[in-house]
N, C-alpha and C positions, 0 to 999 in steps of 0.2 A: 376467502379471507385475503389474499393475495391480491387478487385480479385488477382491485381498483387502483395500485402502485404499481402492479408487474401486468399489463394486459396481456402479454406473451405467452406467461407463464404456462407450460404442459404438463400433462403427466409424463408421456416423455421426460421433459427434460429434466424432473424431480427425480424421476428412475435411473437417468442419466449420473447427476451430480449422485446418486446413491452410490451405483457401480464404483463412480470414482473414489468411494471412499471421503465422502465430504458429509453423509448422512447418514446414521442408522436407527430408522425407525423401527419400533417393535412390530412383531407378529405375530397375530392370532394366531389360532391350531390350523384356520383354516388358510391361514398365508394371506392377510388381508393388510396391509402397512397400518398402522397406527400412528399418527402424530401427539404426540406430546406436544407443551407450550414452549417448551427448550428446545422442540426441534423444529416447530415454527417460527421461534425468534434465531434458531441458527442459519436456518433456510432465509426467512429474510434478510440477515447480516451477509449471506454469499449473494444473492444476488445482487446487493447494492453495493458490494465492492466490486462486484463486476461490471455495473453500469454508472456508478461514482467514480468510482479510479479504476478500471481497467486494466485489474490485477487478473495474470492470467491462475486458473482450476489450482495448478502446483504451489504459488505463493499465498492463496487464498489456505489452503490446507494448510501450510506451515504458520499462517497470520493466526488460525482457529487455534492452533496447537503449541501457541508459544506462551511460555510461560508467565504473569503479568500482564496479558492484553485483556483479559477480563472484561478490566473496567472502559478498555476502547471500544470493545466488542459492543458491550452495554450500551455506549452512547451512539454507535452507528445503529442498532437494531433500533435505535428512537429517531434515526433518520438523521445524525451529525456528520455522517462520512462527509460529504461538499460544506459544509458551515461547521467548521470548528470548534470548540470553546476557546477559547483564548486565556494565556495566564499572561502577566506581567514580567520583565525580567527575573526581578527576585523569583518569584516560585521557578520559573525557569530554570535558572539553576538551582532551587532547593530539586526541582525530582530531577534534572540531569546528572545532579554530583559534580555540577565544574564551578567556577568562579565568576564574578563580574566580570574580570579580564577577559578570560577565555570571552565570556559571552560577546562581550563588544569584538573581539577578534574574529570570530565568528562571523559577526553581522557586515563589519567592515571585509573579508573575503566573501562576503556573498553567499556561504554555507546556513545562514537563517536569516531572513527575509520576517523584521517586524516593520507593524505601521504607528504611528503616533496618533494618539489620542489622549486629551487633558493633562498635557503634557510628559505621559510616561511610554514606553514602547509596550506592545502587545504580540505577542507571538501566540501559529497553531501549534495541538498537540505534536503535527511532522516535527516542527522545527524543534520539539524537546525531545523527541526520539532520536533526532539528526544531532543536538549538541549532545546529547549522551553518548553516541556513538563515536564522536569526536573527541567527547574527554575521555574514554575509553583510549583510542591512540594518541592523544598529547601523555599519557600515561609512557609509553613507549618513546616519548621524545618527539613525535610528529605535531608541529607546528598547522595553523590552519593556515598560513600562506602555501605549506607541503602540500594540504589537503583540496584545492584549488582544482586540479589536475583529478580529483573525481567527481568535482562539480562540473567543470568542464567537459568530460565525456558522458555526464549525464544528460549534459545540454545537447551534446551532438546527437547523442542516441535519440534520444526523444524529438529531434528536432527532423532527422532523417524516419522516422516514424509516421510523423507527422504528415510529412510531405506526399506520403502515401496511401494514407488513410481519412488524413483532415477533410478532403471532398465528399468519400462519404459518412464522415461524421456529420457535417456540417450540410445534408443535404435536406431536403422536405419529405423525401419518401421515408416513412418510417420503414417499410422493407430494407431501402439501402444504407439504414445510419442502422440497422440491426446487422446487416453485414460486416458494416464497419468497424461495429465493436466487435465481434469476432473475427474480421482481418485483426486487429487490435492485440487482441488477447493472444494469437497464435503468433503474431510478428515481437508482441516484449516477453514473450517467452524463447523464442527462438534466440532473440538480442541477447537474455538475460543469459543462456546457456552459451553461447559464445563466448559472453565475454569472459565468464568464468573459465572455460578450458583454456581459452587464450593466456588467464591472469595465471591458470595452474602453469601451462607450458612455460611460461615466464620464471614462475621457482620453482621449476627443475632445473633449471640453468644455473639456479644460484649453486654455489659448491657446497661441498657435500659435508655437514659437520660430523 
């Protein structure tokens, strides 16, 4: 059922994502895995976020297990992860919770990125998780020109990633663009835990209330 999207795919590496806790198929008396239809649209949803966005095993688990992504999950298992849907500003802000303002401020720092068409902007579902997340801190007083400054360090991270993997991402041998995404996977996981102990080390410093 797989094979014609995932030619890769092993039993291995199904038994693989299992251990990881990404998959729990049922089992007969006699230890035989059973797939369910949920567990074949969960397994397809993991591996197209591993070869669509090159989310590494640990953010894929918390992406599965968050509450409200349901209906994201939904649309990548039908193959949306790389082609979006698109909303309009308005809905935009109706499922982020912010404002027209906000939104335009947003788009003028660089924090969502729409394109024009018949005269109105269109944004993907990222950029409505990303302005949610946004009016979530302008709640706190943070401004998006504040927020600049982790758009900025996402560009560097990603950009210094890049730099070391884009050859063989971008190569002919499908062995070495299969390497790639898994340099990929182990290098924005390693980023991502950095940056977080570094951001914790940062408030500990702050004092102490």
């Amino acid at each position: 059922m797989l094979k014609d999207e995932f030619p890769d795919i092993s039993i291995s590496k199904i038994r693989y994502l299992e251990d990881q806790g990404l998959l729990a198929p049922r089992r007969t008396q006699g230890g035989y895995r059973m797939f369910s239809e949920d567990d074949v649209e969960r397994l397809e949803t993991i591996l197209r976020l591993q070869r669509d966005e090159f989310l590494p095993l640990r953010v894929i688990r918390q992406e599965l297990a968050a509450p409200g992504a349901n209906e994201r999950r939904r649309k990548r298992a039908l193959g949306v992860a790389s082609d979006e849907e698109e909303v309009d500003a308005a809905e935009l802000c109706d499922r982020a919770g912010i404002d027209q303002r906000l939104a335009r401020e947003l788009e003028e720092f660089g924090l969502i990125h729409g394109r024009s068409e018949g005269g109105e902007r269109l944004y993907g579902e990222l950029d409505v998780d990303i302005a949610a997340a946004c009016g979530q801190l302008a709640r706190f007083g943070i401004d998006p020109r504040h927020l600049r400054t982790f758009r900025s360090a996402a560009d560097r991270e990603a950009g210094l990633i890049e730099a070391i993997v884009g050859p063989a991402l971008r190569a002919r041998s499908p062995e070495r663009r299969r390497g790639g995404v898994e340099d990929l996977e182990l290098l924005s996981a390693h980023a991502q835990e950095l940056m977080h102990l570094l951001f914790l080390r940062a408030l500990r410093r702050l004092p102490s209330t």
